[in-house]
C-alpha positions in Angstrom: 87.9 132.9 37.0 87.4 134.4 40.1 88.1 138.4 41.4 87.8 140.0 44.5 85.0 142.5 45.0 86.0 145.8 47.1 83.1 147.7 49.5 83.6 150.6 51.6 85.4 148.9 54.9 83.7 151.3 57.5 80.2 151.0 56.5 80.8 147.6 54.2 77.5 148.6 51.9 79.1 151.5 49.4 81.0 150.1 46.7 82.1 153.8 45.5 85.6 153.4 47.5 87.0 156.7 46.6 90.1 156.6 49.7 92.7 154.9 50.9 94.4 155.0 54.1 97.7 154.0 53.7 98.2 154.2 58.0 95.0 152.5 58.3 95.4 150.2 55.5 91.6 150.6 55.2 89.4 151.3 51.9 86.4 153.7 52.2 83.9 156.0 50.1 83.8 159.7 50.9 80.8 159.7 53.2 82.9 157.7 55.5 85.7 159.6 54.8 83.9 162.5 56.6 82.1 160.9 59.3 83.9 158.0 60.3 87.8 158.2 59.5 87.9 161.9 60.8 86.9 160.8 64.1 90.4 158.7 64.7 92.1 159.7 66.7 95.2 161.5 65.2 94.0 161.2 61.6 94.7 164.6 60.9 98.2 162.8 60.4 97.0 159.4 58.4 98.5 159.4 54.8 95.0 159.6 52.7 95.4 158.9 48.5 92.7 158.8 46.3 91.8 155.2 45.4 92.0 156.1 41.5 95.8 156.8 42.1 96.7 153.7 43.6 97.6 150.6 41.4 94.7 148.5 40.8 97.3 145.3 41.2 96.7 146.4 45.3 93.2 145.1 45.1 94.2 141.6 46.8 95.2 143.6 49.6 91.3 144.2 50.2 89.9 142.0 53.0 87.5 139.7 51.8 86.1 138.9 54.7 84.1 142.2 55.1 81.8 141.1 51.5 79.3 139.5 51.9 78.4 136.1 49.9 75.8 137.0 46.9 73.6 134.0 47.7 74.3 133.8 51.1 74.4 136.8 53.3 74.9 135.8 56.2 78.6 134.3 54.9 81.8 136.4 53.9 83.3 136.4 50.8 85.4 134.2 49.9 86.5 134.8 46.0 84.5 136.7 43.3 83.6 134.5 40.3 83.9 136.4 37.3 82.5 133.9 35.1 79.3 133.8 37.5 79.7 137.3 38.4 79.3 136.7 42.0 80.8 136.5 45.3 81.4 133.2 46.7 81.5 131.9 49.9 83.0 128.4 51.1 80.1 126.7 51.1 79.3 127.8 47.6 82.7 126.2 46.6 82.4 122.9 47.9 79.0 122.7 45.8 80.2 120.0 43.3 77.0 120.3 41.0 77.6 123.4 40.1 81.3 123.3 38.7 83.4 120.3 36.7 87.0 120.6 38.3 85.6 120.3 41.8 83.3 117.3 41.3 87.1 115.7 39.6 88.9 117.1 42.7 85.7 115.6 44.8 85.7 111.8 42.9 90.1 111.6 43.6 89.6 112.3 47.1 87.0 109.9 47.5 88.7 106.8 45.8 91.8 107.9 47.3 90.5 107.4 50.6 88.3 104.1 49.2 92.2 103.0 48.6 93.9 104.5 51.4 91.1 102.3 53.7 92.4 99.0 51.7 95.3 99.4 52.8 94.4 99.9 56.1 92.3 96.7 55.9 95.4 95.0 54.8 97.5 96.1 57.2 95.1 96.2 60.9 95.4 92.1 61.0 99.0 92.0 61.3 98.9 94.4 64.0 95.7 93.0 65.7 97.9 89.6 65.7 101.3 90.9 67.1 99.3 93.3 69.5 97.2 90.1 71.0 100.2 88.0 71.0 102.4 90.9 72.7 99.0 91.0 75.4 99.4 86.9 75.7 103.0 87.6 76.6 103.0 90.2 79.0 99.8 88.7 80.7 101.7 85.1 81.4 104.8 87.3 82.3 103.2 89.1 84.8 101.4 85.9 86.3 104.8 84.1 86.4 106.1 87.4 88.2 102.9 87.7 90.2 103.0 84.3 91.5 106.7 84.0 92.3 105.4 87.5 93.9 103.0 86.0 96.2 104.7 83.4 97.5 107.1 85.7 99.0 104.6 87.8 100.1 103.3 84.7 101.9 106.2 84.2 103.9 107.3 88.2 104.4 106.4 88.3 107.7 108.9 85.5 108.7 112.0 87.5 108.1 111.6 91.0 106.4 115.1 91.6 105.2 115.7 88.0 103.1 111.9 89.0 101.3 113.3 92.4 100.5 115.6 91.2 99.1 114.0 88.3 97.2 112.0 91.0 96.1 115.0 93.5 94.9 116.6 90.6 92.8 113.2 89.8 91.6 112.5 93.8 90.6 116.5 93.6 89.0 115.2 90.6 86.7 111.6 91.6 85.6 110.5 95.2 86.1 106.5 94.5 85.4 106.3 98.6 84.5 109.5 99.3 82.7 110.6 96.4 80.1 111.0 96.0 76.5 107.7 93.5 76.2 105.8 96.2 77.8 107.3 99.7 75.8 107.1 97.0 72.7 103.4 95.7 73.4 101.9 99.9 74.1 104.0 100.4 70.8 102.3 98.2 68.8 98.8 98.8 70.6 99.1 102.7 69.7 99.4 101.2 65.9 96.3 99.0 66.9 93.7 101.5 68.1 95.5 104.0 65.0 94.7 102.1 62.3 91.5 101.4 64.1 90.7 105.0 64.1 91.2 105.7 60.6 88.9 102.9 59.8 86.5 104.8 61.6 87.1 107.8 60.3 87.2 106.7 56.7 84.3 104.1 56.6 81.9 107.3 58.0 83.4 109.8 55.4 82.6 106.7 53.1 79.3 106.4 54.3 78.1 109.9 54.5 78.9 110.5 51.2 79.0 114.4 51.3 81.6 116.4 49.4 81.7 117.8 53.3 82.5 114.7 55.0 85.0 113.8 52.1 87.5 116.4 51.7 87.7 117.1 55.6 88.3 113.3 56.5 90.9 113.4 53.4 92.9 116.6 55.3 92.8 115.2 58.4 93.4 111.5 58.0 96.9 110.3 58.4 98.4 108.5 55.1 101.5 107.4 56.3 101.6 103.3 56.4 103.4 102.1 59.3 105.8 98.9 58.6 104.6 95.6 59.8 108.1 95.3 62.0 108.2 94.4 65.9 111.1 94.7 68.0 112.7 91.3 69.6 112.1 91.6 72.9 114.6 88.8 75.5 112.1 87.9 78.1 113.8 86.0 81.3 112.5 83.3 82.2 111.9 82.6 85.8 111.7 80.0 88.6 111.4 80.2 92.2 113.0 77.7 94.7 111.3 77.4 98.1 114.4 76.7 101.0 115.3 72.8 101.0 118.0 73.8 103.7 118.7 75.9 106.4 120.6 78.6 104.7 117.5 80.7 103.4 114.1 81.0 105.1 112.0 81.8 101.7 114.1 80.1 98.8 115.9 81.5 95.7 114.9 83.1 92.3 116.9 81.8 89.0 116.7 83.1 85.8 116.8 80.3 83.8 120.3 80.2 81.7 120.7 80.0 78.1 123.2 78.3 76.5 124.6 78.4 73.0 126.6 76.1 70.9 129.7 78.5 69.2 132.2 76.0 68.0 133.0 72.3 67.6 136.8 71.2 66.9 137.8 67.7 66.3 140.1 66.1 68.5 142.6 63.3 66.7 142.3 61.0 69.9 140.0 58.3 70.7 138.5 59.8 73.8 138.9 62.8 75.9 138.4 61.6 79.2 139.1 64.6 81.2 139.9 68.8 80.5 141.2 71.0 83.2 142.0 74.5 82.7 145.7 75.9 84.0 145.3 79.7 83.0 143.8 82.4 80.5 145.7 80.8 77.7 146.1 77.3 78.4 143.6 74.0 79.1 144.6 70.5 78.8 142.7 67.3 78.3 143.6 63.8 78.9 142.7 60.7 76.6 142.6 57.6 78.6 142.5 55.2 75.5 146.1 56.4 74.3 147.5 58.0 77.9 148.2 61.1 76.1 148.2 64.8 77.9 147.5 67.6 75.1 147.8 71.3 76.0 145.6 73.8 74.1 144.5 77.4 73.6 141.5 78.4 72.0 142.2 81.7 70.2 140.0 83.2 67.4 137.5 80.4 67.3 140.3 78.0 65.9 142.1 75.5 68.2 146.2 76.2 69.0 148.1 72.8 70.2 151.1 73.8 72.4 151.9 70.1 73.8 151.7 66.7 73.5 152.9 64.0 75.8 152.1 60.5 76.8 152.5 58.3 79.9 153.7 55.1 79.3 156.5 53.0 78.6 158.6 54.4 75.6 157.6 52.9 72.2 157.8 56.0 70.3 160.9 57.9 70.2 159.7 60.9 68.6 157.0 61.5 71.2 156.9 62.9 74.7 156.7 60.9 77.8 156.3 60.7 81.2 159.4 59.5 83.7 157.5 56.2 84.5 153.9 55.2 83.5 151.0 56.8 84.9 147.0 56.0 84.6 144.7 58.7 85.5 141.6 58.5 87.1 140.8 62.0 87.7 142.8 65.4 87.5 142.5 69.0 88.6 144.1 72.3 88.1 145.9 73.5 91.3 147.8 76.7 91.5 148.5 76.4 88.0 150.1 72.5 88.1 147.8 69.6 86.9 146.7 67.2 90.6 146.6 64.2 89.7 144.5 60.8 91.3 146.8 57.9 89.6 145.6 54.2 89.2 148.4 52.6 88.4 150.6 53.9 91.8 147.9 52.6 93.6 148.3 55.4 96.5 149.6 58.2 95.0 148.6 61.4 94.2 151.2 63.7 92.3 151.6 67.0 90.0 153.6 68.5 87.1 153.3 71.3 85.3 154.0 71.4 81.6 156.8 69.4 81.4 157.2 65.9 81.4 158.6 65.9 85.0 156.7 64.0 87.8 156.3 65.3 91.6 154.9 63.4 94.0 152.4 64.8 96.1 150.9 62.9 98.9 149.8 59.0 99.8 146.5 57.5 100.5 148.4 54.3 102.1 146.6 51.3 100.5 143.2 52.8 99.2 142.1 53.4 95.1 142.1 57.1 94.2 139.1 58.4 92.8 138.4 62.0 92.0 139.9 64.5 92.5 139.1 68.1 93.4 141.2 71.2 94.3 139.9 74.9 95.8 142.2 77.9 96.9 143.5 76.3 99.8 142.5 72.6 100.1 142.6 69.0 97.9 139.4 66.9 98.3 140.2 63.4 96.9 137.3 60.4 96.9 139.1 57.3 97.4 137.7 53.1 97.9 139.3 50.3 98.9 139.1 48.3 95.7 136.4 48.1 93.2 134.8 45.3 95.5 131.8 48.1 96.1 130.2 45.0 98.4 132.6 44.1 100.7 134.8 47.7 101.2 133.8 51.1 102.7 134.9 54.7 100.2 135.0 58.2 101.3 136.5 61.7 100.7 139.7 62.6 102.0 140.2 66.5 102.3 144.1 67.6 102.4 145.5 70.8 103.1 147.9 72.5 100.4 151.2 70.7 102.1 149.0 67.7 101.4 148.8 67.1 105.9 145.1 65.3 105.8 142.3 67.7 107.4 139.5 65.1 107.7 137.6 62.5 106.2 133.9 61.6 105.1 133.1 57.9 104.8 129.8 57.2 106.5 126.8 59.4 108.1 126.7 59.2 112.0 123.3 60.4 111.6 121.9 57.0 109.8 123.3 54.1 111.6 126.7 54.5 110.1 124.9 54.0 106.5 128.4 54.9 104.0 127.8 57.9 101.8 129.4 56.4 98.8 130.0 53.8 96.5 132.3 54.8 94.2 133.3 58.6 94.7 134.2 59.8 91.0 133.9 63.0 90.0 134.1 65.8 92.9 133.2 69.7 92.9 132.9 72.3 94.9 130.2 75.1 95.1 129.8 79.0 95.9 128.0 77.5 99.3 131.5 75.9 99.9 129.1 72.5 99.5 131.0 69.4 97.8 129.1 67.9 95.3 129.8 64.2 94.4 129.4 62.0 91.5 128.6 58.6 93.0 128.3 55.8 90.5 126.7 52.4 92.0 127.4 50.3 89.7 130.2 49.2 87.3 131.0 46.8 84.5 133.7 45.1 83.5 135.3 44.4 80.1 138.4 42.1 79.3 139.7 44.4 76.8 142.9 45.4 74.6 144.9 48.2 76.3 148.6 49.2 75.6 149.7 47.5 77.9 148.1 44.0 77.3 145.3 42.4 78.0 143.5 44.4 81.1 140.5 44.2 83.0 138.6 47.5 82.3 135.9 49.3 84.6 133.5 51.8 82.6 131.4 53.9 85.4 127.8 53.6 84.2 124.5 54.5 86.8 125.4 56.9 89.3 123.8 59.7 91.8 124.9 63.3 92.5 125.6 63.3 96.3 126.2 66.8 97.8 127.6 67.5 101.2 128.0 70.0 103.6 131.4 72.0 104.1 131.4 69.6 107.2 130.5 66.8 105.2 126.9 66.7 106.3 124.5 65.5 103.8 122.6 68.1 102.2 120.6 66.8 99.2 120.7 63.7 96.7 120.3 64.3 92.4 119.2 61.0 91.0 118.6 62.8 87.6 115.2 63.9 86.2 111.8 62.3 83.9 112.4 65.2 81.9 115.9 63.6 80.6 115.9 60.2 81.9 112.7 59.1 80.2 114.3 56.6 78.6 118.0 56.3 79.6 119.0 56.1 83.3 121.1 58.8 84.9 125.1 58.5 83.9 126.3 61.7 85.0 130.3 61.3 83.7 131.4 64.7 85.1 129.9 67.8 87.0 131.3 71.5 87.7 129.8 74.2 89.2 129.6 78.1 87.9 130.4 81.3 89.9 126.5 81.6 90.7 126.4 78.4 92.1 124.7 76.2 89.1 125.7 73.2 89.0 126.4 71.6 85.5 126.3 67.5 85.0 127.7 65.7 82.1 124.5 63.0 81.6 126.5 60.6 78.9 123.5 58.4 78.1 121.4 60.7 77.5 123.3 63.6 75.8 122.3 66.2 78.0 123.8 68.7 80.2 121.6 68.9 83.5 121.4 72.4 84.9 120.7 72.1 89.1 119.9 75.1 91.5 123.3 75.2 94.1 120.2 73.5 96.1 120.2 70.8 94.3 116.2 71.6 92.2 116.1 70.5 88.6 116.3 73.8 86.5 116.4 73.0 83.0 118.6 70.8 81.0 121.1 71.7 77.5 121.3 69.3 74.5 122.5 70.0 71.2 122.4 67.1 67.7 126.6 67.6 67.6 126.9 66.7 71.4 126.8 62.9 71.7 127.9 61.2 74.8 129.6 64.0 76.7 131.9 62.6 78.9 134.0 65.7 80.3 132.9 69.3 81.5 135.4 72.4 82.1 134.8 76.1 82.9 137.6 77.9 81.2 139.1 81.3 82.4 137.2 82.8 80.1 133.7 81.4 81.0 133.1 79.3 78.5 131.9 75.4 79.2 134.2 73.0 77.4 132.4 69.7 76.7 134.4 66.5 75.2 132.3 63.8 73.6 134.5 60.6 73.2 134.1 58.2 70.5 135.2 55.4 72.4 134.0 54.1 75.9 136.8 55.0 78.9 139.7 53.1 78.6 139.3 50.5 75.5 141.6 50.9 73.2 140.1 50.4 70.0 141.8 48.7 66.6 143.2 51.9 65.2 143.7 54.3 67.7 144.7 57.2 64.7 141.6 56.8 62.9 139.4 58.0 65.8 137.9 61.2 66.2 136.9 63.3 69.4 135.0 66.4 69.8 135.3 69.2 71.9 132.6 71.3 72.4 132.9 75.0 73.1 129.5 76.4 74.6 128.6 79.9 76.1 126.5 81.6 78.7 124.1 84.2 76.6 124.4 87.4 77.6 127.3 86.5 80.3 125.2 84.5 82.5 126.8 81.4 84.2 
């Protein structure tokens, strides 16, 4: 038990305190009373009580710090042991020999911190792991960005403005300073080289072994454990272009899109052989195995059929039909109507809108329609002369929106007359008002069962992307890529292009989705296990890229038309891109 010892506080030696300033606050004998306090100034006024009337309870008012320690001098006191009859200083209490309960006190802080530094050992490889991977990370990052960053540099010089503002859009993808990966990696670093530190800390406490080194290292030394979380941090992922054409002096960077699989619905019909899009609400797709039109919404992630109708001759009277038979080849959405290209008129092309009405639209005299394609203002139509892809010329046709013909691509003047297609099936249009063109060279024939009879059936197989100019000057050629066709040839079935100019083709045989640059460059390619054979592709209103997968090949008619299921695909653009 320890009490505090009281000295004179003027001359600290006399322990005969007699006085007590209550102004002051001060204790002092009477020698000091008359030589020292007197000489204040104004303590003629001070309020002066003999000690011996003041409560002894006051005593821990005294100010320890003016006693000196009884074995060491030199140190103030700190406590008076009454049990020792001393005054102690700190170093006298941090003596563990020489008392029980601080050598206890002394022994818990020390395994405390033997504990506290197993944990800390359990804890510093996790973070040493995330932080290196984090440093991996950011280090290929910023080489990606660094290189894509140097070859513009490299050609800076030949036009200023388009490298500014390469480097803009490159700054608006990746900011090398200010990112997640980055705020993420000095996150988890500051963990690192913390729980570094305490290691430090603790193993030389540990070491040392002093009562000293002990109980300071146990006051300072955080003991908060942080969690082994890190945050998910989206990196882009990058590609630079160089300029295959005239319209850009560097080249292009793309952020690689992601795409993500959200729904699958099954389709009672044996194929879906084409989906166009009429507005916000509405999409239709066409089955060429039974001829039948069905209108669609997609609301709520479930599937709403508005419509069904069918063109062919009546054999059903409880189902829709057409006014007289119709066989699509191709069809597009056009100021809210469905275009048609129709095999069976031979040189027609004609619309409706969601009735069962026909319109006729325009003639292509005595030439096959092919694809068809429609933009704000014009109708692009690929037509042959017969599937004789020997002996006969094809070509596009482009039509203005009274359906007057505006001009015509058939050959290039600039190779000998060479023909630019085969057999023009699938047509597009980009944001670089370029028309891109599926272009299958070969096709096989099957005798097969149709409704109506016995028909001779073509089934587009190998085929080209073939993209021209708005002036229908070739631009570039897309023969499909190792990356995908390592063991299937290219069969690209359908192709639409996205408001940033990506182009998007349908590779049946291979069940892939090949994404292209609006230049044509091989960006990266989307597959999925539920999309098999897709044979259709459609950008709704609402962004979304519908995909139909057909069970059946185009146009067969297989033994029970009921039983067979299609899929439609419903895929989006993570985070919006498209």
């Amino acid at each position: 038990m320890a009490q505090n010892l009281l000295k004179c506080q003027f001359c600290k030696i006399s322990s005969n305190v007699k006085w007590k300033c209550e102004t002051c606050d001060v204790f002092f004998c009477d020698p000091c009373r008359i030589n020292t306090h007197v000489l204040l100034k104004n303590s003629h006024g001070h309020d002066v009580t003999d000690y011996k009337d003041i409560d002894t309870e006051c005593s821990d008012k005294v100010n320890l710090k003016i006693i000196s320690c009884s074995t060491h001098p030199e140190h103030s006191c700190l406590v008076y042991c009454r049990n020792c009859d001393k005054s102690l200083c700190p170093s006298c209490l941090i003596t563990p020999s020489d008392q029980e309960e601080l050598k206890r006190i002394y022994d818990l802080r020390r395994e405390s911190l033997r504990e506290l530094r197993q944990q800390v050992d359990k804890l510093l490889p996790f973070f040493e792991e995330k932080a290196a991977e984090l440093k991996i990370l950011e280090f290929n990052t910023l080489s990606q960005y660094n290189k894509i960053n140097e070859k513009i540099s490299e050609r800076q010089s030949e036009l200023t403005q388009e490298a500014e503002e390469l480097f803009w859009k490159l700054d608006s993808l990746w900011d090398p300073k200010n990112n997640s990966l980055t705020q993420e990696k000095e996150r988890i670093t500051d963990i690192e080289n913390d729980l570094k530190q305490r290691t430090i800390e603790i193993d030389t406490a540990l070491e040392a072994s002093s009562p000293s080194s002990i109980f300071t290292v146990f006051e300072k030394v955080n003991k908060e454990l942080p969690a082994q979380t890190t945050a998910t941090t989206k990196l882009p992922e990058l590609i630079f272009f160089e300029s295959r054409s005239s319209d850009s002096n560097f080249g292009t960077i793309i952020q690689v899109p992601e795409l993500k699989l959200v729904n699958t619905f099954n389709i009672a019909l044996p194929d879906i052989s084409a989906i166009v899009t009429l507005n916000t609400e509405t999409s239709v797709l066409y089955s060429a195995t039974t001829n039948c039109f069905q209108h669609f919404t997609i609301s709520n992630f479930e599937i709403v059929k508005s419509l069904d109708y069918f063109s062919k001759v009546k054999t059903n009277a409880s189902k829709r039909y057409f006014h007289s038979p119709t066989r699509v080849v191709d069809m597009t959405e056009y100021r809210g109507n469905i275009l048609i290209s129709d095999e069976w008129l031979g040189d027609e092309i004609m619309h409706f809108c969601h009735s069962v009405s026909q319109t006729k639209f325009t003639s292509i005299s005595k030439l096959q329609p092919c694809g068809v394609h429609a933009t704000k203002d014009s109708i692009l139509v690929g037509y042959c002369h017969d599937r004789d892809f020997v002996t006969h010329s094809s070509g596009i046709i482009t039509f203005n929106s009274m359906g007057g013909e505006r001009r015509r691509f058939q050959c290039n003047s600039g190779m000998g007359d060479k023909r630019l297609f085969t057999f023009p099936a699938k047509i597009t249009t980009n944001v670089n008002n370029d028309i891109c063109i599926i272009d299958y060279d070969s096709l096989y024939a099957k005798n097969t069962e149709n409704f109506n009879g016995v028909k001779h059936t073509y089934e587009p197989r190998y085929g080209r992307v073939v993209t021209l100019g708005e002036w229908g000057q070739p631009k570039w050629t897309y023969n499909g890529d190792a990356r995908v066709n390592g063991d299937n040839k290219f069969t690209p079935y359908d192709i639409v292009t996205t408001m940033h100019g990506l182009i998007l083709i349908a590779d049946r045989d291979s069940c892939a989705i090949h994404i292209l640059s609006k230049d044509g460059q091989f960006i990266n390619y989307f597959c999925h296990e539920l999309i098999v054979q897709p044979a259709t592709l459609n950008i709704d209103k609402s962004g979304r890229l519908l995909i139909g997968c057909s069970c059946e090949g185009d146009g067969i008619k297989p033994k029970d038309d009921e039983s067979k299921t299609s899929y439609l695909h419903v895929v989006e653009f993570v985070d919006g891109y498209m």
